[in-house]
MARMARMI-106287 format. One line per 2 residues: number of its first residue (from 1); their letters; for each residue x, y, z of N, C-alpha, C. Coordinates in pm, whole numbers, plus 50000, padded with zeros to 5 digits. Layout:
BEGIN
NUM) A) X,Y,Z,X,Y,Z,X,Y,Z ~ ...
end
This chain:
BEGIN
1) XX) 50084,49881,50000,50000,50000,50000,50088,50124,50000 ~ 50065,50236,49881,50181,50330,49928,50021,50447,49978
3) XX) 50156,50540,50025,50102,50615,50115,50153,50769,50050 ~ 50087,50899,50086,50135,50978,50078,50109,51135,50212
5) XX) 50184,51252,50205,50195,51305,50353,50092,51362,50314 ~ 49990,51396,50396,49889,51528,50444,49965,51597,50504
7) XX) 49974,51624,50621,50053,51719,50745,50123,51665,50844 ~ 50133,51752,50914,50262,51702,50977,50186,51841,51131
9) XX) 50202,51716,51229,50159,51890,51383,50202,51812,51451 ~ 50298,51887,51553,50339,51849,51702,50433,51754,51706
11) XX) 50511,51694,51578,50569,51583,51568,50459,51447,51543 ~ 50394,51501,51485,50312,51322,51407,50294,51404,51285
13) XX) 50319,51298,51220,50280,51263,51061,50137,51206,51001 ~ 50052,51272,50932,49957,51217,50875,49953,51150,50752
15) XX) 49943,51026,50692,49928,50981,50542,49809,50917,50508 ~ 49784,50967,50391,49675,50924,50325,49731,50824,50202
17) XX) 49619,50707,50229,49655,50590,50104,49635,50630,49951 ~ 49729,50532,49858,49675,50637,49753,49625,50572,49688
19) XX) 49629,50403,49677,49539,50374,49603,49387,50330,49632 ~ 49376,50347,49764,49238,50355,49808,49166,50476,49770
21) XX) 49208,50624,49692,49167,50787,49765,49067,50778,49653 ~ 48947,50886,49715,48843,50849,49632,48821,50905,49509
23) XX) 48794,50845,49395,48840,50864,49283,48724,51023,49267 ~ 48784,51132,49162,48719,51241,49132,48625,51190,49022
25) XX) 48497,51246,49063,48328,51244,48963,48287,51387,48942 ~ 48254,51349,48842,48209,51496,48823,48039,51448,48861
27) XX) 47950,51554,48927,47857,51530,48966,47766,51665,48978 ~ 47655,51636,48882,47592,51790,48908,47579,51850,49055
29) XX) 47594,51984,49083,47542,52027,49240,47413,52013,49268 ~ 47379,51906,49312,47200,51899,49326,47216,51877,49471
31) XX) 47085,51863,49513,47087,51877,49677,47172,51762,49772 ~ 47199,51783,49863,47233,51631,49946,47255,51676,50077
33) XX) 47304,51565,50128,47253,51572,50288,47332,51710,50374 ~ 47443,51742,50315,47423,51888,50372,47335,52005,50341
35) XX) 47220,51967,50268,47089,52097,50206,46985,52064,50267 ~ 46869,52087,50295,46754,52079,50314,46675,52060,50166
37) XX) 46731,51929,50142,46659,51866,50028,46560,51769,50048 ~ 46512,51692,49948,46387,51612,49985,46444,51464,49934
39) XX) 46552,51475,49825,46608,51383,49782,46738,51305,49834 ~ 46743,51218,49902,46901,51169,49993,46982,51144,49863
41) XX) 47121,51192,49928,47240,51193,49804,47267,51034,49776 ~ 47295,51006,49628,47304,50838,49644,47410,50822,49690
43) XX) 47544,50878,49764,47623,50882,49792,47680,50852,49900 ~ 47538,50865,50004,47566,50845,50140,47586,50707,50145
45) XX) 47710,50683,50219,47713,50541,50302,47622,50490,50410 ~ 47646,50313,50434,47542,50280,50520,47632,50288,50636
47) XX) 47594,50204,50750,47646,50163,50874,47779,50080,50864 ~ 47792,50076,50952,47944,49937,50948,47923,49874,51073
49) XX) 47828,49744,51108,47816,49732,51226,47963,49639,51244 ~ 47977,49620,51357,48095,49494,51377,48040,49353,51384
51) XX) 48072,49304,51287,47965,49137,51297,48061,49074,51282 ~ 48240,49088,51273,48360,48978,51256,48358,48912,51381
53) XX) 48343,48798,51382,48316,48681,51464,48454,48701,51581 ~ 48556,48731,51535,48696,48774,51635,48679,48870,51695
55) XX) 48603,48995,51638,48627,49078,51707,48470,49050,51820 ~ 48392,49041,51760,48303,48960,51882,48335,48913,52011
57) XX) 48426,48815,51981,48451,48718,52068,48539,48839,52167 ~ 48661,48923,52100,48703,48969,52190,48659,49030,52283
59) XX) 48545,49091,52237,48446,49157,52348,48411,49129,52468 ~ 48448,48976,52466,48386,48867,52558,48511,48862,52655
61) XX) 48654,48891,52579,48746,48813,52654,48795,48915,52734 ~ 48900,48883,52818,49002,49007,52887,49100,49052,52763
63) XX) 49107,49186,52734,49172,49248,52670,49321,49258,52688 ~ 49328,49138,52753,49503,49108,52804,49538,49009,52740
65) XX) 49435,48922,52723,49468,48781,52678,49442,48756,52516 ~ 49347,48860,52450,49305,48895,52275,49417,48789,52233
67) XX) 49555,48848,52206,49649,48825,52126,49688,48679,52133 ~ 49633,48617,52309,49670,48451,52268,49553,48402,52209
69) XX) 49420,48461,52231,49315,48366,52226,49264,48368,52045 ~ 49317,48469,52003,49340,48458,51864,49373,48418,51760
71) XX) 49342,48319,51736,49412,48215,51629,49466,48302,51491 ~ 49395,48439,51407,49434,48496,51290,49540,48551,51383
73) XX) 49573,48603,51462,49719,48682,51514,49816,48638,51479 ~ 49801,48464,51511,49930,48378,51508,49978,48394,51345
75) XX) 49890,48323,51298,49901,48321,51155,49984,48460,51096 ~ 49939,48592,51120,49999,48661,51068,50130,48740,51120
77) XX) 50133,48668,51190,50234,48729,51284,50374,48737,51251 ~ 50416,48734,51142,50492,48758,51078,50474,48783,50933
79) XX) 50388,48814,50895,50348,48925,50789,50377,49060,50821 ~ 50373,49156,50666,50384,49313,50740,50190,49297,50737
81) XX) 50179,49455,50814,50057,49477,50828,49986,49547,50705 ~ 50128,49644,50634,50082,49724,50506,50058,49620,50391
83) XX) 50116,49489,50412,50092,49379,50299,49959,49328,50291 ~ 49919,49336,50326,49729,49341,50310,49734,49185,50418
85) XX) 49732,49180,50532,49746,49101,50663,49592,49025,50661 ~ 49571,48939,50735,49455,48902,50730,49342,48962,50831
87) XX) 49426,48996,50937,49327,49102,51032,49289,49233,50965 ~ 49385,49256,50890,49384,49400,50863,49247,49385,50747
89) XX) 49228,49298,50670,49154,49252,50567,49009,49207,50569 ~ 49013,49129,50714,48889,49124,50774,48807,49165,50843
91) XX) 48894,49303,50901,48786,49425,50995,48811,49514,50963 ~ 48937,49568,50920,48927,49737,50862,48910,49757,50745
93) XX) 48960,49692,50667,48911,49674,50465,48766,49664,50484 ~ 48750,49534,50572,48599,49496,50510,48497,49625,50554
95) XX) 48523,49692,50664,48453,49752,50710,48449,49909,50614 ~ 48560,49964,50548,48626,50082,50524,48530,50069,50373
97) XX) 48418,50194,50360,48375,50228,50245,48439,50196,50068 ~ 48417,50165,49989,48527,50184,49878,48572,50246,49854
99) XX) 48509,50401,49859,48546,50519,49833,48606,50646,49923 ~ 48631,50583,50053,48713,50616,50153,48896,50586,50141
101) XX) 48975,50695,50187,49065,50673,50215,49119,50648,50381 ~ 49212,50534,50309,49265,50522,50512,49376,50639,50534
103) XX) 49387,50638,50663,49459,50756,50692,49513,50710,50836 ~ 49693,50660,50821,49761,50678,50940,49843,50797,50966
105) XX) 49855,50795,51116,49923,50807,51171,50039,50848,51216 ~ 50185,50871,51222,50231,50819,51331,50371,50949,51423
107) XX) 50458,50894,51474,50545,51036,51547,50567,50958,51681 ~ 50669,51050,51722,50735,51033,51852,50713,51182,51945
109) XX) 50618,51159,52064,50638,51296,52146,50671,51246,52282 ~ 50652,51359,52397,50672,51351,52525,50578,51311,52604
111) XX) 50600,51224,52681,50479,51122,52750,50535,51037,52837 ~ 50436,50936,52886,50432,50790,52941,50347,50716,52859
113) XX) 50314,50608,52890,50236,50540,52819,50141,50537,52897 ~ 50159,50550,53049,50050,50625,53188,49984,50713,53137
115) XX) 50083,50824,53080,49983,50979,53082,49903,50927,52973 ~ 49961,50858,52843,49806,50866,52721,49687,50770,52783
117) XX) 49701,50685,52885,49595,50599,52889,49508,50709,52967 ~ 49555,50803,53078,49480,50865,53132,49447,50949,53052
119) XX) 49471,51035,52949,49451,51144,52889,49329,51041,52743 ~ 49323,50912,52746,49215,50876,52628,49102,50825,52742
121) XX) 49127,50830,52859,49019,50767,52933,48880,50845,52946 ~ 48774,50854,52880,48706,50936,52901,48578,50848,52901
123) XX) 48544,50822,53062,48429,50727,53100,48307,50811,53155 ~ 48306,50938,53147,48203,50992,53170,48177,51103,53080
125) XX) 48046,51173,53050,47984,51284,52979,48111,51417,52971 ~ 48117,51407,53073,48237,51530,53117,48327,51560,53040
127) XX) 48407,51439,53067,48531,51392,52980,48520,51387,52832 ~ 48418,51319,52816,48386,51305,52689,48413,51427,52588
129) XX) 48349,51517,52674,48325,51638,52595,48453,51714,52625 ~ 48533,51700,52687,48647,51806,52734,48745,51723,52626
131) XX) 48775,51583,52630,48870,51535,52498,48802,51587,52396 ~ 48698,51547,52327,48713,51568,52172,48678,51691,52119
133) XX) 48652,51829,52269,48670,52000,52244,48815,52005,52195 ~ 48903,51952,52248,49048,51932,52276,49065,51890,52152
135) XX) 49039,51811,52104,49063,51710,51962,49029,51739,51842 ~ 48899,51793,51860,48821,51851,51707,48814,52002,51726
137) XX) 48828,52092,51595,48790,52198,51600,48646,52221,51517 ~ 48586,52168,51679,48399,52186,51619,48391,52212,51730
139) XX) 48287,52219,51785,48175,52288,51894,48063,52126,51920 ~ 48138,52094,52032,48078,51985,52111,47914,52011,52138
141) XX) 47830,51963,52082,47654,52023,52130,47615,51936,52181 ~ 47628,51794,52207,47593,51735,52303,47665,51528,52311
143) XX) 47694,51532,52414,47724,51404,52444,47619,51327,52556 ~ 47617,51208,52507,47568,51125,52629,47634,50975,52607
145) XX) 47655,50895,52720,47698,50792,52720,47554,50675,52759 ~ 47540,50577,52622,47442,50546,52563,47414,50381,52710
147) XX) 47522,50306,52666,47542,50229,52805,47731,50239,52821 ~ 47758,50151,52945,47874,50132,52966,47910,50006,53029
149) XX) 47999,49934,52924,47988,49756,52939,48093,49785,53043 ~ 48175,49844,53060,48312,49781,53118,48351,49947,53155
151) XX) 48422,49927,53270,48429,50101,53341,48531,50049,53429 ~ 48641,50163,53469,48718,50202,53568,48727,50103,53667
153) XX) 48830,50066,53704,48786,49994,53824,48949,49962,53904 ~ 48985,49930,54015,49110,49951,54129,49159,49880,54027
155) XX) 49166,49783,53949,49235,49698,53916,49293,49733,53762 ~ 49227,49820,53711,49244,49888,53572,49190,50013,53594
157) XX) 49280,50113,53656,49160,50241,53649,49177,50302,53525 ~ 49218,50273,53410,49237,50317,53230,49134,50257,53189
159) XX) 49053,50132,53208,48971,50052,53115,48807,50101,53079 ~ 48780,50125,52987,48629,50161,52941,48621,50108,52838
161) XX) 48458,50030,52779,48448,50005,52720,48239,50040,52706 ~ 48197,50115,52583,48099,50150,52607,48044,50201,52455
163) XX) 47880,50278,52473,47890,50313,52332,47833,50476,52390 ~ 47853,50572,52283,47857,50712,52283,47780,50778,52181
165) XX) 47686,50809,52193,47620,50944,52088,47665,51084,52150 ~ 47746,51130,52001,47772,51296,52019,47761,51352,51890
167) XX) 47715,51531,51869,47702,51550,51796,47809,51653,51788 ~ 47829,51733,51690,47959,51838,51657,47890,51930,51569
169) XX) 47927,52056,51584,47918,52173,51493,48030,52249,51454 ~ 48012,52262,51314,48099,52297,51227,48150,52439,51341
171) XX) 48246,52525,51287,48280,52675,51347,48325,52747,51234 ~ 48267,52876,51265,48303,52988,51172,48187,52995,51046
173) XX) 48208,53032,50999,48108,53035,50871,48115,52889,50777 ~ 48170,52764,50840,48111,52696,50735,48016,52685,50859
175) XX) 47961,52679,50943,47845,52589,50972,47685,52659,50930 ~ 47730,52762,50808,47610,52775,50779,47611,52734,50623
177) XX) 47646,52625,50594,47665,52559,50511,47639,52374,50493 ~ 47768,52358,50607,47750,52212,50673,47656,52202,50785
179) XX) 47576,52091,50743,47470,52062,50874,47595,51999,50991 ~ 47514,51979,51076,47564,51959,51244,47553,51785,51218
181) XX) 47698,51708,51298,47719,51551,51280,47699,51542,51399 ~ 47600,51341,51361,47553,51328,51526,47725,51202,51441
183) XX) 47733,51102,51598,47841,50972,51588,47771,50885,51675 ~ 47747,50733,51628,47736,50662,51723,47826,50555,51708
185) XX) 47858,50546,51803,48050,50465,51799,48042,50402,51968 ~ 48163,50270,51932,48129,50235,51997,48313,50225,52048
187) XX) 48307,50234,52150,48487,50303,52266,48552,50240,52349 ~ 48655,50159,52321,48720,50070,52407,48869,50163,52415
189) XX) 48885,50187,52518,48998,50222,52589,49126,50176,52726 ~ 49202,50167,52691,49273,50112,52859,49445,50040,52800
191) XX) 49492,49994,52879,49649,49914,52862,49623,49797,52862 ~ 49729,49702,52789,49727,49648,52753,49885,49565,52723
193) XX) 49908,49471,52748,50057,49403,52732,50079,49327,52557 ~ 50192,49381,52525,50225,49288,52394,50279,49134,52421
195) XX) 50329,49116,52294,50391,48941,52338,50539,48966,52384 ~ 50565,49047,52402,50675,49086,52490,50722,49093,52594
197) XX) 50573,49139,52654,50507,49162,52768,50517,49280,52784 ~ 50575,49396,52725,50556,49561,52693,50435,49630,52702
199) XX) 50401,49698,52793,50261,49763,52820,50286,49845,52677 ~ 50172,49921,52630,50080,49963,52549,49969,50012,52585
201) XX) 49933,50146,52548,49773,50193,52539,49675,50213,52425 ~ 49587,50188,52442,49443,50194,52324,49351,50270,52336
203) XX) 49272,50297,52229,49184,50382,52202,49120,50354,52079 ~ 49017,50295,52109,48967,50194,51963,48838,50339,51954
205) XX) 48740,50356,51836,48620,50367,51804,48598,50361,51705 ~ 48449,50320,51662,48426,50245,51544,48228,50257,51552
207) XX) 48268,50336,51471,48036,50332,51461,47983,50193,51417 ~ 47905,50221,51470,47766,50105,51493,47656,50137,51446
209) XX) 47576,50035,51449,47417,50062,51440,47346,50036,51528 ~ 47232,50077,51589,47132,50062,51695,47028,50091,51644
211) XX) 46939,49992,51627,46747,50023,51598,46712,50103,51703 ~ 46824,50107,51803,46737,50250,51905,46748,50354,51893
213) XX) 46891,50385,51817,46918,50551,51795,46961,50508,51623 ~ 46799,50574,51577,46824,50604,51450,46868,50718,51394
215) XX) 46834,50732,51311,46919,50866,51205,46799,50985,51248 ~ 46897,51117,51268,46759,51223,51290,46832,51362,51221
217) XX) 46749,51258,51099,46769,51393,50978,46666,51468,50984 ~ 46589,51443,51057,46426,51532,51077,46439,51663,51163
219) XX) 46550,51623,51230,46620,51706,51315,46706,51761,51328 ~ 46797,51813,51167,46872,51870,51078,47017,51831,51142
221) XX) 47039,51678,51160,47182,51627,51185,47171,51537,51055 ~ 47316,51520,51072,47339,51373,50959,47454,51331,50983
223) XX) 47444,51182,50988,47490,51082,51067,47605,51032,50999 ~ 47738,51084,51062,47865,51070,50987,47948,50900,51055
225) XX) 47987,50854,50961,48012,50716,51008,48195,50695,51008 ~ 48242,50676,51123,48436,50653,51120,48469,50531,51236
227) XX) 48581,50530,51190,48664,50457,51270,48817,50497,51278 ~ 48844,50484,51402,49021,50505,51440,49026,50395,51550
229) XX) 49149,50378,51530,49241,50334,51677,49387,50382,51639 ~ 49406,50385,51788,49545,50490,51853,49584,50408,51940
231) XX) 49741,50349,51885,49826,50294,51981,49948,50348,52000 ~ 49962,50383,52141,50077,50460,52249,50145,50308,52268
233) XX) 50319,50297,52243,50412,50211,52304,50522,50349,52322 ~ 50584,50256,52454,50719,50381,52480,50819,50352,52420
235) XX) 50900,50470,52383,51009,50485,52275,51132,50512,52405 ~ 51114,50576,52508,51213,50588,52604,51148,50601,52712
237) XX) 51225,50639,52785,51159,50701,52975,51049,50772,52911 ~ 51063,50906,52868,50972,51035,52893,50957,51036,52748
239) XX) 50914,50915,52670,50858,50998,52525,50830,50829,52467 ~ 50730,50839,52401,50640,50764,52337,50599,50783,52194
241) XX) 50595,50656,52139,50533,50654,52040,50406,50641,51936 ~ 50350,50695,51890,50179,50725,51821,50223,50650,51711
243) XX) 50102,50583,51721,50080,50484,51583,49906,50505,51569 ~ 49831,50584,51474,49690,50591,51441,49698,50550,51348
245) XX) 49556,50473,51297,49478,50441,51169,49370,50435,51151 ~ 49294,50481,51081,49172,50436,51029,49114,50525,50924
247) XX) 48954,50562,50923,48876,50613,50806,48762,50728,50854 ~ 48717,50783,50779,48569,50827,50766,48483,50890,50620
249) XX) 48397,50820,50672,48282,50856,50529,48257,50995,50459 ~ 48213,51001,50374,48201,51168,50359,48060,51134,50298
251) XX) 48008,51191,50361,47840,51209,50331,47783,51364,50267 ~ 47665,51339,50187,47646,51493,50138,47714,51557,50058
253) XX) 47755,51703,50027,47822,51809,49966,47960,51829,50034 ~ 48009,51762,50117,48130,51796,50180,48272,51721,50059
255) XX) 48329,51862,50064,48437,51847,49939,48532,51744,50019 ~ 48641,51653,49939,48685,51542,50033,48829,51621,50110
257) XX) 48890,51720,50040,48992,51820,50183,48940,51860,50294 ~ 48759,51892,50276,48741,51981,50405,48708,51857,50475
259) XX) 48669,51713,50450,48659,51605,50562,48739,51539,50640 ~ 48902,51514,50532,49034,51481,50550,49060,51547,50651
261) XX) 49068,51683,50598,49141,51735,50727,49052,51738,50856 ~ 48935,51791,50863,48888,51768,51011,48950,51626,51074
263) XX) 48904,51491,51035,48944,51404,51064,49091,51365,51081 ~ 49187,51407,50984,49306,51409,51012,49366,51498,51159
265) XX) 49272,51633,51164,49335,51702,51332,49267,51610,51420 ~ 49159,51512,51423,49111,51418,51524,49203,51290,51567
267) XX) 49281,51275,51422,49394,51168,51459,49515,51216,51487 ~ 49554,51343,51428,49660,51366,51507,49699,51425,51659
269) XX) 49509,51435,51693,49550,51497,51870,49583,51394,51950 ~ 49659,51308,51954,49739,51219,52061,49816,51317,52190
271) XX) 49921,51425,52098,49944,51510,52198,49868,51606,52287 ~ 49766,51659,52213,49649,51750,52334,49575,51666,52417
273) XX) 49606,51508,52415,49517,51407,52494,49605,51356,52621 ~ 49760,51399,52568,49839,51397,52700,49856,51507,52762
275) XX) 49803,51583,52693,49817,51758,52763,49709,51727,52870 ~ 49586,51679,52826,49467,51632,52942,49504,51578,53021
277) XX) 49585,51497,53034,49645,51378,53167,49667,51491,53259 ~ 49776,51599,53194,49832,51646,53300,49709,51756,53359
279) XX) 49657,51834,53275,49561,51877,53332,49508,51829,53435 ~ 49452,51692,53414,49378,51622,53510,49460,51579,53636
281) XX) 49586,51603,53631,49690,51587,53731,49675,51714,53846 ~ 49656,51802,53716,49672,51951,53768,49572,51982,53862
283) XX) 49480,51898,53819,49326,51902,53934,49325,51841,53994 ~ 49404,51697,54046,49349,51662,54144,49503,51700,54232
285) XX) 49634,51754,54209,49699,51872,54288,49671,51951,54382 ~ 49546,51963,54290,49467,52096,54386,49405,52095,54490
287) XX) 49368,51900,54446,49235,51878,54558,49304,51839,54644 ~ 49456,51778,54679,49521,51691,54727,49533,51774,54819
289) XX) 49594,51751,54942,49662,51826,55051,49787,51900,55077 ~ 49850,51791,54956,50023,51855,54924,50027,51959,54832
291) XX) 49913,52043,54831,49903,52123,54664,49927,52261,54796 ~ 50014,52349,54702,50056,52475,54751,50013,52569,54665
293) XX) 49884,52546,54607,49846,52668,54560,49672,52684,54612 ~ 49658,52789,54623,49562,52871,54704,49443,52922,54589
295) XX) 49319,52874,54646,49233,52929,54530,49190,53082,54603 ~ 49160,53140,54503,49152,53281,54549,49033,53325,54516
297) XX) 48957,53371,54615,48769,53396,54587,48735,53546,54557 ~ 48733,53628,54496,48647,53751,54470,48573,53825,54606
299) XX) 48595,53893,54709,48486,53954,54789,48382,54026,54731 ~ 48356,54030,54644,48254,54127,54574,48171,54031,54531
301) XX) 48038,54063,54526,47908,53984,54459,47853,54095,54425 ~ 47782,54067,54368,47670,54171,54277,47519,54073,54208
303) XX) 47470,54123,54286,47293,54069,54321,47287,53967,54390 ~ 47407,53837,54412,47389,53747,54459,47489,53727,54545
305) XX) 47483,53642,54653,47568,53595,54792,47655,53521,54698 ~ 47653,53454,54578,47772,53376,54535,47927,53425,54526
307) XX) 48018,53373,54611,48166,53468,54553,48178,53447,54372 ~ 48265,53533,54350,48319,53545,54192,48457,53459,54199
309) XX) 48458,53361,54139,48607,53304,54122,48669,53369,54038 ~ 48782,53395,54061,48883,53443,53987,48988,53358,53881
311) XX) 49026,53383,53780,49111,53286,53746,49210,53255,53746 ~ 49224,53076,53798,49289,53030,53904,49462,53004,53801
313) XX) 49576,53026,53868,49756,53043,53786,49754,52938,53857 ~ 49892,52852,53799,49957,52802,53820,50077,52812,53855
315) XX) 50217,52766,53946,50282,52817,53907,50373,52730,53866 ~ 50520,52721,53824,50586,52653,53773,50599,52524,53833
317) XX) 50663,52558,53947,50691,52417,54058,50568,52302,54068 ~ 50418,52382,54048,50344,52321,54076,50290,52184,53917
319) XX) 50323,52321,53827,50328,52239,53670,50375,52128,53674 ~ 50518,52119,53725,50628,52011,53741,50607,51930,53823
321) XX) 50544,51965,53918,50518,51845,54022,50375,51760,53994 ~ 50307,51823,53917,50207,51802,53906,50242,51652,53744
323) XX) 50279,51742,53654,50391,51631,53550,50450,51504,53590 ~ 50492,51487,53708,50543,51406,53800,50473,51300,53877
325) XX) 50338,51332,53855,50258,51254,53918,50255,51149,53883 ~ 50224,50975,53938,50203,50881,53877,50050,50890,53794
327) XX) 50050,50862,53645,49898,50871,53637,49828,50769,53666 ~ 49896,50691,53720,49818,50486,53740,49745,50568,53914
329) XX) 49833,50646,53945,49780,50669,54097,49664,50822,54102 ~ 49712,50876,53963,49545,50979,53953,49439,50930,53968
331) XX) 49499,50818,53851,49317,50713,53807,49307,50695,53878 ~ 49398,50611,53997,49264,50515,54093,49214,50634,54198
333) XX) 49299,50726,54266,49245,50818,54302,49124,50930,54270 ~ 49096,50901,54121,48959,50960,54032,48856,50897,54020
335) XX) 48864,50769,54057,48755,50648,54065,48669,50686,54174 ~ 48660,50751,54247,48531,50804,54367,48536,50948,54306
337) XX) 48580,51018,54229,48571,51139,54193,48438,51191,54079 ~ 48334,51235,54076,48231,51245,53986,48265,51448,53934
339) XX) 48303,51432,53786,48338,51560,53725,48194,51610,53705 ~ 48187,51770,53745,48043,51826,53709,48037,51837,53576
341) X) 47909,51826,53497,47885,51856,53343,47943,52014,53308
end
């Protein structure tokens, strides 16, 4: 498969395949699912549910053990993966539109393989919405977490596994152009050991279908269909390596640069997702007892008894110490912690 560069941010590399990329049509401008038309574009793709019998099963298993209980692993396990692999052939080909291009990945930044599991862990509404503000440059309008098979727990505080409806709005003047995307995807996150026995972190999602949450084009969204996974292994002490891949559909009037790239800044935020770890370090610093910084309240109200918070600095020492934190010991320490919406 050759490949060629899109961009390049923060130290990761984006490539797009080339003999997958979707071939140019000329096509009259008639209405489609970004218009308030009456006619659906024949263009739109369907669903991609997951019905591969492996990946099924993994669902079932401990996400520690996948790689033995896998019989296609063995087999290819010494194949490349760009040689058209048999895993690669039976869930991401089969699943990946015709007329979609894949799009990896990859780069070396500053990390743990701690900080990305905490910085992709996002098991509640909260989170949800604070990563992919962080990730996409759209305007988060609403998340909810649909169920949740597998959640946080002393023994894995990285592990989630669940499904998610969120929708996104365009910013700036295209969104009076592009309608507003709902996603229903389904999110496995947490660590994970190779045959090495080398920890590793994940971040799978991949849309689904549900007869419960149908399409609500009645309700001027339209239902954009992708998949990624993001794997963090460490390259040294303090820096790690990004490996992303996957796809998304282009539905409607959306030209295929302005979809690429949104989706391409969604795969290349690995680094603003470790910027979250520390954030989230940075907060519970605060809450901790050893934190030496002082929140500072406003004496002034105006109509109401509420103080005015002020906004709260950091200061250096505290950045650093806060950087320093174990994130295996945030998580479990965040596991009784409930973030306000």
């Amino acid at each position: 498969m050759r490949w060629k560069t899109l961009k390049t941010k923060d130290n990761v590399a984006a490539f797009q395949s080339r003999n997958n990329a979707p071939k140019k049509s000329c096509r009259p401008r008639i209405a489609s699912e970004d218009t308030d038309a009456l006619v659906e574009s024949p263009e739109m793709p369907e669903f991609y549910p997951i019905t591969d019998k492996i990946v099924e099963s993994a669902l079932h298993n401990s996400y520690l053990g996948v790689s033995t209980t896998c019989p296609e692993a063995k087999d290819v396990e010494n194949e490349s993966l760009y040689d058209g692999g048999v895993l690669e052939q039976n869930v991401m080909e089969n699943a990946k539109p015709e007329n979609a291009s894949m799009i990896f990945c990859t780069g070396s930044i500053p990390g743990t393989v701690e900080d990305a599991a905490l910085g992709f862990l996002a098991d509640t509404e909260a989170r949800t919405r604070k990563r992919v503000s962080k990730c996409t440059e759209a305007t988060v309008s609403d998340v909810k977490i649909l169920t949740s098979i597998q959640e946080p727990s002393f023994e894995d505080p990285f592990r989630f596994l669940g499904v998610k409806w969120l929708t996104l709005s365009a910013l700036g003047a295209v969104k009076y152009f592009v309608k507003p995307r709902d996603f229903l995807i389904l999110e496995s996150s947490g660590m994970a050991l190779d045959s090495n026995g080398e920890r590793f972190c994940y971040l799978l999602a991949h849309s689904i279908v549900l007869d419960e949450v149908p399409e609500f084009g009645r309700f001027g969204l339209t239902r954009q269909t992708m998949s990624a996974c993001h794997i963090i292994r460490p390259r040294n002490v303090n820096e790690v390596e990004v490996f992303s891949r996957g796809f998304t559909g282009s539905v409607g009037g959306i030209t295929e640069r302005l979809y690429l790239n949104l989706y391409c800044d969604g795969m290349m935020a690995v680094p603003k997702m470790i910027e979250e770890a520390y954030s989230r370090k940075l907060v519970w610093l605060l809450h901790s007892a050893e934190s030496a910084v002082k929140r500072i309240l406003s004496p002034e109200v105006s109509g109401s008894k509420k103080p005015i918070e002020v906004t709260l600095k950091f200061c250096l020492k505290c950045h650093l110490e806060a950087k320093s934190l174990s994130a295996w010991e945030v998580g479990l320490n965040s596991l009784s912690v409930t973030e306000p919406e």
